[in-house]
C-alpha positions in Angstrom: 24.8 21.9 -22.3 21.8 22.1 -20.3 19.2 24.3 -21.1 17.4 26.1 -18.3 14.1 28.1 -17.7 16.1 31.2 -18.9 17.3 29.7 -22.0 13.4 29.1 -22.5 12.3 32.5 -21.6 15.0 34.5 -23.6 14.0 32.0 -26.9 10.2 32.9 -26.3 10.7 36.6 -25.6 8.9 36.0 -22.0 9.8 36.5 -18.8 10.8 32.8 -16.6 7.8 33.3 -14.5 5.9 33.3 -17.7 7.8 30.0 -18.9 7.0 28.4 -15.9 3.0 29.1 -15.1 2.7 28.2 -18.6 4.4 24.4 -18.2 2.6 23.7 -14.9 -0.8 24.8 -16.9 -1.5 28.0 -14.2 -3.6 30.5 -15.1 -3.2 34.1 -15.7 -1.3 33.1 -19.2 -2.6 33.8 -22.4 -3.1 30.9 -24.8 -1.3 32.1 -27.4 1.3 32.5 -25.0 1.3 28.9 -23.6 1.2 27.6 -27.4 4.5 29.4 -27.8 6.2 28.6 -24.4 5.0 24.9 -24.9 6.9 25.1 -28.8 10.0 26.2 -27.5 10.6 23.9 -24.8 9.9 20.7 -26.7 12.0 22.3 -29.5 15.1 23.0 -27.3 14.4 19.7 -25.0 13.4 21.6 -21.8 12.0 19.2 -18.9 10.1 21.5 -15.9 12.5 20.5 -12.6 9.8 19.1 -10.4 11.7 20.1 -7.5 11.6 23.5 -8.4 8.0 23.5 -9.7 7.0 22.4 -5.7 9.0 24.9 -4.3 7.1 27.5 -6.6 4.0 26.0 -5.8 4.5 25.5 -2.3 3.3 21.6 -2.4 5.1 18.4 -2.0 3.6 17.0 -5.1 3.3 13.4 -2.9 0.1 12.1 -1.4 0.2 9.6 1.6 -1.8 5.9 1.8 -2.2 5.1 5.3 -3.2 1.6 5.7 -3.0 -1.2 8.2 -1.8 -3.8 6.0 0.6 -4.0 2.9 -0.1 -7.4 2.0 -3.1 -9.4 1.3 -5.2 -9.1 -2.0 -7.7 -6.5 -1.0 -5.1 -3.7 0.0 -2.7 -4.4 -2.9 -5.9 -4.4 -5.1 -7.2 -0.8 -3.5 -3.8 0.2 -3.8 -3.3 -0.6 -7.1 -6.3 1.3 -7.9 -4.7 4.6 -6.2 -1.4 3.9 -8.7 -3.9 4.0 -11.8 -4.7 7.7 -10.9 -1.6 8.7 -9.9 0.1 7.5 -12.7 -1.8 10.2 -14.6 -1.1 12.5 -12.5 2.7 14.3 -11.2 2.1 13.2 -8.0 4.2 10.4 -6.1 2.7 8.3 -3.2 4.0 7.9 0.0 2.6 4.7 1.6 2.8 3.8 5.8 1.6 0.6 6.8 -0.1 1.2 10.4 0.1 -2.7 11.5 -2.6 -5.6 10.7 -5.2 -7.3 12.1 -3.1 -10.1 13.5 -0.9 -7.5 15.8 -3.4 -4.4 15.9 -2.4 -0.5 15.1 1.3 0.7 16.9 0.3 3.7 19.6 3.0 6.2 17.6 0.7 8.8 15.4 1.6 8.4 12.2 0.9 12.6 11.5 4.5 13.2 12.2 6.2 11.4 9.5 3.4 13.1 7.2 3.5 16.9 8.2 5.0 19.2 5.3 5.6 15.6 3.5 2.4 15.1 1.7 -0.7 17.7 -0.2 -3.2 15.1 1.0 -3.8 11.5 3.2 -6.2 8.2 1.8 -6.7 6.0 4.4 -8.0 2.6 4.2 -10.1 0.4 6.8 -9.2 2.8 9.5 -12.4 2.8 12.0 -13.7 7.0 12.7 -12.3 5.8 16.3 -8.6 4.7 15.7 -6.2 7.4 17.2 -4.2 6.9 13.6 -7.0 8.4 11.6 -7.8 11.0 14.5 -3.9 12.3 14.0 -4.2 12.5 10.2 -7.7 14.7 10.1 -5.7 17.0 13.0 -3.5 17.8 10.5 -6.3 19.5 8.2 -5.2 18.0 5.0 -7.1 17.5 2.2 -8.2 13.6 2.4 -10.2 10.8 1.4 -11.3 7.5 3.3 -11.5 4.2 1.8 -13.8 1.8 3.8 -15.2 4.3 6.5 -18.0 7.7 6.5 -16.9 10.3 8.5 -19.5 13.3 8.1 -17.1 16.4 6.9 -14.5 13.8 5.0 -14.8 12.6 1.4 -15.0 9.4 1.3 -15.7 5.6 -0.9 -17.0 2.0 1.0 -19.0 -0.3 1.1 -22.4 -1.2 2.9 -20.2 -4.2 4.9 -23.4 -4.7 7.3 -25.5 -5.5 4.2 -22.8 -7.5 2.6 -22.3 -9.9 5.1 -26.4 -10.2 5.6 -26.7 -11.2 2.1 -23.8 -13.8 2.3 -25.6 -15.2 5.6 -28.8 -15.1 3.9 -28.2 -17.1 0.9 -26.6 -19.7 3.3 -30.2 -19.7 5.5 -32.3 -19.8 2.6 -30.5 -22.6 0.9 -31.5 -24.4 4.9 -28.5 -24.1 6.9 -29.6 -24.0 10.3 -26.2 -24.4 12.1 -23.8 -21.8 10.0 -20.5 -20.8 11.9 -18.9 -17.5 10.9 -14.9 -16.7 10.5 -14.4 -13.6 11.6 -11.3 -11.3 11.1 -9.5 -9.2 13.4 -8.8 -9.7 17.2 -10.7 -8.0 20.1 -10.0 -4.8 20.6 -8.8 -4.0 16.5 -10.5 -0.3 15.7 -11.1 -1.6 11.8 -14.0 -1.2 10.1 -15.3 -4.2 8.2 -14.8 -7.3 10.9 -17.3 -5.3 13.2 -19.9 -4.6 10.6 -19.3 -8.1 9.1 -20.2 -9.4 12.0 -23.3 -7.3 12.3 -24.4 -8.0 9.1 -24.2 -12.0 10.4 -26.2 -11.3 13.6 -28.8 -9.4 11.8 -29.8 -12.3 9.5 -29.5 -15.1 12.1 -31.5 -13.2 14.5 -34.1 -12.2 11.7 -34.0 -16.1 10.8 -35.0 -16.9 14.2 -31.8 -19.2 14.3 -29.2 -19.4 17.6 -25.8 -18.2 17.2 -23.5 -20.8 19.1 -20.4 -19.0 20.7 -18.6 -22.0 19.7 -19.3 -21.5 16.2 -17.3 -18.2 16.0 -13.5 -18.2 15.0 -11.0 -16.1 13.9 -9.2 -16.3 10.3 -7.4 -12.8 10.6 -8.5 -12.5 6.9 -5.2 -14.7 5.6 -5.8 -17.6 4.3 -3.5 -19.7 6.7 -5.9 -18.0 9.6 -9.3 -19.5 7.5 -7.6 -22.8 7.2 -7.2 -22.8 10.9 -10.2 -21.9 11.7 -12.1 -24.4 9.3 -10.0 -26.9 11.1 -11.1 -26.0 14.4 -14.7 -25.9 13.5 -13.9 -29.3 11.7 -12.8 -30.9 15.0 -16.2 -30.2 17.0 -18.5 -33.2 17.6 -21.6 -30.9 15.7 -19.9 -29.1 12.9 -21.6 -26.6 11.1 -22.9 -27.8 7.8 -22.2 -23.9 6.4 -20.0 -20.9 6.9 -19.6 -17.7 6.3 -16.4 -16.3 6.1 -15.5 -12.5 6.3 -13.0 -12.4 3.6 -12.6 -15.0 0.1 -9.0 -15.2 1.4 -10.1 -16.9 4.5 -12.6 -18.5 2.8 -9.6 -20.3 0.4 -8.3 -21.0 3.4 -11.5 -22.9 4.7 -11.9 -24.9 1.5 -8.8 -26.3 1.6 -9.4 -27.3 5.3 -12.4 -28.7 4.2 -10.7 -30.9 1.5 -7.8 -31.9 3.5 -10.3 -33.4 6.1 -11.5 -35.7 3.2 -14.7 -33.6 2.4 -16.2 -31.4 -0.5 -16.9 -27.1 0.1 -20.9 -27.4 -1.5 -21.9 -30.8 -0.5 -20.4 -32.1 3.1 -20.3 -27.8 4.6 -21.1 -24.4 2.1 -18.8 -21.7 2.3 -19.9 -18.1 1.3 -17.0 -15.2 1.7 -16.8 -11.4 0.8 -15.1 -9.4 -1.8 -14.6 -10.7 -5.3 -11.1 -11.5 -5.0 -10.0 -12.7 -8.7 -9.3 -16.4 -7.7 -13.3 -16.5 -6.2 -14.1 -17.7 -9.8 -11.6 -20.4 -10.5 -11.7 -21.8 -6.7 -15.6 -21.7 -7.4 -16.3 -20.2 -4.5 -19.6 -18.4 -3.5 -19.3 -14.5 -2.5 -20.4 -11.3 -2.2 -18.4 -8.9 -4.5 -17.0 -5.6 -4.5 -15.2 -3.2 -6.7 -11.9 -3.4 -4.8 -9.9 -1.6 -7.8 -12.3 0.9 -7.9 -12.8 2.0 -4.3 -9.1 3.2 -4.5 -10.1 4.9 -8.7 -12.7 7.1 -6.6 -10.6 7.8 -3.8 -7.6 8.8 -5.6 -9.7 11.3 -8.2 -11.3 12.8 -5.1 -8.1 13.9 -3.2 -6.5 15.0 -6.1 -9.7 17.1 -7.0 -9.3 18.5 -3.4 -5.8 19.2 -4.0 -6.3 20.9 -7.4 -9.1 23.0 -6.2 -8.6 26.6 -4.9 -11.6 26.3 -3.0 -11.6 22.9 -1.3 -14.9 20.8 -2.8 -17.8 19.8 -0.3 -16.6 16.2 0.9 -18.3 13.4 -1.3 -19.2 10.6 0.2 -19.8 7.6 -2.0 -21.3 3.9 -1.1 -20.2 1.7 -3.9 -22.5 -1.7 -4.9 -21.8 -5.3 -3.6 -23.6 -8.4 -5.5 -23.9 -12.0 -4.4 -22.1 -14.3 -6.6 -23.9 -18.0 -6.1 -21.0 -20.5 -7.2 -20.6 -24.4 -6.2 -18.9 -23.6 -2.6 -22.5 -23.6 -1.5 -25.4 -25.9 -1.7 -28.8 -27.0 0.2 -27.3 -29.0 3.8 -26.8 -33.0 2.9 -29.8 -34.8 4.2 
């Protein structure tokens, strides 16, 4: 037979209201109370219906992930992240993948398929400009941004600008003069990091005094089929660069193994430097500037649901989380 909220209330000498802000931890119950709702249950094997504890509480008990791409280490990492907080939580996720950097975002809003489906939106690398984001924040959700400030919206990133000088720098310091850079996304893409990336290059070749040859700049579409491609097509210029920076470590794989298939060595023949930290940097003893992927979605995911929990919605935080250059083998003082 199964045993319902009555069964519980009648056994407790409480009304079923009484039952049920006591299991979903609501206020306005007495300890003693909750003690005793909380014994009963377990002792007649009650389980709260979660579709009847959202109807009570008027939320969907889901939270959506807008992000441009599914696959590729960085978003599975941040997303894996989210899942860590979740898991401890009731609340399911609801994940849209707004296109990539390969194709660009689609024009449909993606608001729609989240009104009255979700308590709250993260997005991740989704530029303050992108008509996506600008549909999700019309919908006044609580929400919190991954890889972008907006003044008014809780949000986590990272200084990319600064990130991809320090990468650049190392590469100058060690005296590369001619240093090519693999960008990510195509003209005209509204994410975040491939524009401040390529900042962050700019800044310390221009502070360097050093010339940034057009012909030096290709595009990896952070994959690492796209950095191989590009390595290759810097390879096959009559004054290769003897360094490069990529925007990504997946690209920069990608690089390396151009690099070797062309019969020479990432760290003596060219240096490669990338960005993030990805967990294969180590063994592929690459040189580059890392982030706390996992942990960008931790923070994210703990300040929505804060937002969510809170009966008066908490001034947005906006945290900057710390990059550090990692000097491995991939890079080494230009061959003589």
């Amino acid at each position: 037979m199964t045993i319902t909220i009555r069964d519980v209330a009648q056994a407790a000498g409480v009304s079923t209201a009484t039952v049920s802000r006591a299991l979903r931890g609501l206020p306005n119950v007495d300890e003693a109370t909750r003690d005793k709702v909380k014994r009963v249950a377990l002792s007649m094997d009650y389980v709260i219906s979660p579709s009847a504890s959202r109807l009570a509480s008027g939320r969907t008990g889901s939270i959506g992930v807008i992000t441009p791409r599914v696959a590729g280490w960085y978003f599975s990492t941040v997303l894996s992240g989210i899942e860590t907080v979740l898991q401890q939580s009731t609340m399911d996720l609801l994940l849209l993948s707004v296109g990539d950097e390969a194709t660009g975002t689609p024009d449909d809003p993606v608001a729609p398929r989240l009104n009255r489906r979700v308590d709250g939106v993260i997005t991740i690398a989704l530029a303050p400009e992108d008509a996506q984001l600008q549909s999700v924040l019309s919908l006044g959700l609580p929400t919190s941004l991954i890889g972008v400030a907006i003044d008014g919206v809780s949000s986590v990133s990272i200084d990319d600008v600064a990130a991809a000088k320090a990468a650049t720098t190392h590469l100058i310091k060690l005296g590369h003069r001619r240093i090519a850079v693999i960008t990510g996304a195509p003209p005209g893409a509204l994410f975040t990091a491939p524009h401040a990336r390529f900042r962050g290059f700019m800044e310390a070749m221009q502070q360097a005094d050093l010339a940034v040859d057009p012909t030096l700049q290709v595009r990896g579409y952070f994959t690492i089929a796209g950095g191989e491609k590009a390595m290759t097509e810097l390879l096959t210029q009559r004054d290769r660069p003897t360094a490069v920076f990529a925007m990504s470590d997946e690209m920069a794989f990608g690089a390396m193994r151009a690099v070797r298939s062309h019969g020479l060595q990432p760290g003596r023949e060219i240096s490669i430097a990338g960005i993030d930290g990805h967990d294969m940097s180590e063994l592929l003893d690459l040189t580059t500037v890392a982030q706390p992927v996992q942990d960008l979605g931790r923070i994210a995911a703990k300040s929505l649901l804060s937002q969510i929990r809170s009966t008066d919605r908490p001034a947005p935080a906006q945290v900057q989380a710390p990059t550090h250059l990692i000097v491995r083998g991939s890079s080494a003082p230009p061959p003589n």
